[in-house]
N, C-alpha and C positions, 0 to 999 in steps of 0.2 A: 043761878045765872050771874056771870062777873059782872052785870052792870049796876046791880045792889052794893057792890064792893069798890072801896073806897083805897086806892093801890098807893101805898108809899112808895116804892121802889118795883118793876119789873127789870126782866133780866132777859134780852132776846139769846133765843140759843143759839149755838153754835150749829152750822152745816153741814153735817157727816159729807165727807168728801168724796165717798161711793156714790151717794148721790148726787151733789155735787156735780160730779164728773159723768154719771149718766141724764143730767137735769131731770131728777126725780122730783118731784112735789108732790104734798098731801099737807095733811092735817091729823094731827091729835090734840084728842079729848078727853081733860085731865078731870077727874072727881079730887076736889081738895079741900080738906078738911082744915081750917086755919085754928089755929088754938089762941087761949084768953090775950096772949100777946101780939097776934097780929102773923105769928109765922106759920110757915105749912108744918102741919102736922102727920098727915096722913096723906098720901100721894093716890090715886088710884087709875089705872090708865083704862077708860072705856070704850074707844078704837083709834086705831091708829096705825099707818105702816110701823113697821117693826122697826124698820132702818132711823125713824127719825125720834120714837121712844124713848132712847136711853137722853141725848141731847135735851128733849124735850123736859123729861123729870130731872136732869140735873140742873135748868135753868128753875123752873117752877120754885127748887128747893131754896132758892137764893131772893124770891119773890116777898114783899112784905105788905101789911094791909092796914090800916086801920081797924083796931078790934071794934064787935060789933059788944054794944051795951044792952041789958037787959031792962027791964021795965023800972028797978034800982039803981042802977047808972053803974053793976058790975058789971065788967068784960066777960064774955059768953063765947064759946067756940064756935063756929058754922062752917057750912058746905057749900062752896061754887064749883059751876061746871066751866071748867075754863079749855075754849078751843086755839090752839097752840098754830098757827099755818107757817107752815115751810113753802116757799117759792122764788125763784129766780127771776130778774130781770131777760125782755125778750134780750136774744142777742142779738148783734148788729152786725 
């Protein structure tokens, strides 16, 4: 769950403009594996429209975290499930 995780920097993505232009919304849901340093390592997409996917995993990959420390005080890899939402203001 990302609320154990401690975010130095997110990166909101960008709009696929198909969707966009059909006011499409959803949500994707990323499996991410962040490594000793705090970056994504491992991306994994466990649903999500297809349309907002690629956007999705190319923001994620620019994401950073505070590494998690183990019982030793060395930096240790782990896994959050982070939900990504796409949506549009109502129009007027």
């Amino acid at each position: 769950d990302s609320t154990d995780v401690d975010f130095i920097s997110t990166v909101a993505p960008d709009y696929p403009a198909a969707a966009r232009a059909s006011r499409e919304t959803g949500v994707v849901v990323l499996k991410v594996r962040f490594d000793t340093a705090g970056e994504p390592d491992r991306i994994t997409v466990l649903e999500g429209p297809d349309v907002f996917v690629p956007c999705a995993t190319e923001a994620m990959q620019q994401w950073r975290a505070t590494p998690h420390v183990d019982g030793q005080g060395r930096p240790r890899e782990f896994d959050v499930t982070i939900r990504i939402r796409f949506s549009l203001p109502e129009k007027e």
